[in-house]
C-alpha positions in Angstrom: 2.9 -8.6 -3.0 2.0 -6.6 0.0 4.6 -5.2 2.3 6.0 -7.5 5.4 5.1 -6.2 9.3 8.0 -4.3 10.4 9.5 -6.3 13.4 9.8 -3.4 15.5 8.6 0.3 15.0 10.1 2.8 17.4 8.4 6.0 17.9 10.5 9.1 19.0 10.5 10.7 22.0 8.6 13.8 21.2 9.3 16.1 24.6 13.1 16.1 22.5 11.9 16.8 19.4 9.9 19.6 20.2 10.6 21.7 23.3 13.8 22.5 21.8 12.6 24.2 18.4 9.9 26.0 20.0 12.1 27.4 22.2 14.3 28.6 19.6 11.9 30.1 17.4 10.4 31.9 20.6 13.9 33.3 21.4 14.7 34.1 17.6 11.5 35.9 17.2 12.2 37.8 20.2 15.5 39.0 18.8 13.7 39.5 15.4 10.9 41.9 16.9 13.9 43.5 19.2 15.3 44.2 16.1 12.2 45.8 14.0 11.5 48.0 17.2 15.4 49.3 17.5 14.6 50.2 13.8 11.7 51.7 14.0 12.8 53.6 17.1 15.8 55.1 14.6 13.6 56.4 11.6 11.3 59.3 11.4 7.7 57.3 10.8 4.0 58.2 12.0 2.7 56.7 15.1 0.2 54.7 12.6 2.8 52.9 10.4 4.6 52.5 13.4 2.1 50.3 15.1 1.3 48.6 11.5 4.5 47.2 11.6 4.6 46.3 15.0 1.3 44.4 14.4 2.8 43.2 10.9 6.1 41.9 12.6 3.8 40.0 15.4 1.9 38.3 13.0 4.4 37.5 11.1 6.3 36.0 13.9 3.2 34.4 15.2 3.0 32.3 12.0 6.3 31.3 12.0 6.4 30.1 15.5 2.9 28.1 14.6 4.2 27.0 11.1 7.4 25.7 12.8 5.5 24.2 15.7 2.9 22.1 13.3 5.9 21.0 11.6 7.8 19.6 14.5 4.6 18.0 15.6 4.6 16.0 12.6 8.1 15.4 12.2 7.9 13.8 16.1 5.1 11.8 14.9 7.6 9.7 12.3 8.8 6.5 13.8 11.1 4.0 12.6 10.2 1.3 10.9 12.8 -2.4 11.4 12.5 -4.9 8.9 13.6 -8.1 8.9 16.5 -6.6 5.6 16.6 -3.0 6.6 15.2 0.6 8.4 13.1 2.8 7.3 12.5 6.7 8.3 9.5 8.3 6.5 11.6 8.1 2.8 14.7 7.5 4.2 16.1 3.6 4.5 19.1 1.6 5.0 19.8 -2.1 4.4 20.6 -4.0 7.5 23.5 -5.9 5.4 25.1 -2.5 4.9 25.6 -1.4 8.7 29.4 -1.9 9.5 29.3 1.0 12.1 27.3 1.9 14.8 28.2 4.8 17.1 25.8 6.0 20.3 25.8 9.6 20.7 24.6 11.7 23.0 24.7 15.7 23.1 23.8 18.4 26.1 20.3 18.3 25.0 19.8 14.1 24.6 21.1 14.4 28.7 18.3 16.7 29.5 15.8 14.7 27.7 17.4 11.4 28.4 17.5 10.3 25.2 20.3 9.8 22.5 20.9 9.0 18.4 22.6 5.9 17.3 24.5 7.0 13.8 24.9 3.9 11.5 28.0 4.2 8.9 27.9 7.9 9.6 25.0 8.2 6.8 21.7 7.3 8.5 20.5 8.4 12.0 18.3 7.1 14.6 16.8 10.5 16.7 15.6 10.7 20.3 15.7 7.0 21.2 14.6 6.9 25.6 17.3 5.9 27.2 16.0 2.8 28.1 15.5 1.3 25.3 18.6 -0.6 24.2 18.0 -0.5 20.8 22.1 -1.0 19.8 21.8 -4.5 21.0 18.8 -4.9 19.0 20.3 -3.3 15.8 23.2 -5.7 16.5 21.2 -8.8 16.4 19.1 -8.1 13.5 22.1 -7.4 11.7 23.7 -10.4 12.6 20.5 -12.0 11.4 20.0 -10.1 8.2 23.7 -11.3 7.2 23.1 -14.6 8.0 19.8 -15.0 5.8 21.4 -13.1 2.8 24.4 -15.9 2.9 
């Protein structure tokens, strides 16, 4: 049997997704090469292996910062699937006839972005939903829906 057309897919907003991580890693790999240069500024090495690490520590960091970015990029590229009986986020899903609690939340960075998470029985979580999309009233009616089929 094949699989029924989700009724609405949402696609996150990926400016919220992303922005924020890479700017982390940047400023963590900053602190992290601070660190390897206050070291190698306290021990007794050769010009040479100084400059290996230093080139060591960069590429290092450069692959992290490009590892994390790739993955962010394809974690922004998820989007949530609504079905008729449930939700579904890449392997993640929850039954519609489940959700007794839905709570909007909103955090310094969701502001900036204008975005914010809808949390349903404190288990499963809708990300970087745009701020004008009223997807809790949505939710709301295709769980009233859901409940009514299943009766």
């Amino acid at each position: 049997m094949p699989e029924p057309q989700p009724t609405y897919i949402l696609p996150q907003k990926k400016a919220r997704l992303i922005l924020p991580k890479i700017i982390s890693f940047l400023f963590l790999g900053i602190i992290f090469y601070l660190g390897v240069l206050l070291n190698l500024s306290l021990l007794n090495i050769t010009t040479s292996t100084e400059k290996t690490i230093k080139l060591i520590s960069i590429i290092l960091l450069s692959i992290i910062v490009i590892f994390g970015f790739i993955f962010n990029l394809v974690k922004s590229k998820q989007k949530y699937f609504f079905y008729q009986n449930r939700i579904l986020f890449g392997k993640k899903q929850i039954l519609l006839r489940e959700i007794t609690d839905i709570k909007n939340k909103q955090n310094f960075l969701d502001k900036i972005f204008k975005t914010h998470s809808l949390i349903l029985n404190q288990k499963f979580k809708i990300n970087h939903i745009p701020q004008q999309i009223n997807l809790q009233n949505y939710l709301q009616k295709l769980i009233t829906y859901s409940k009514n089929r299943s009766v």
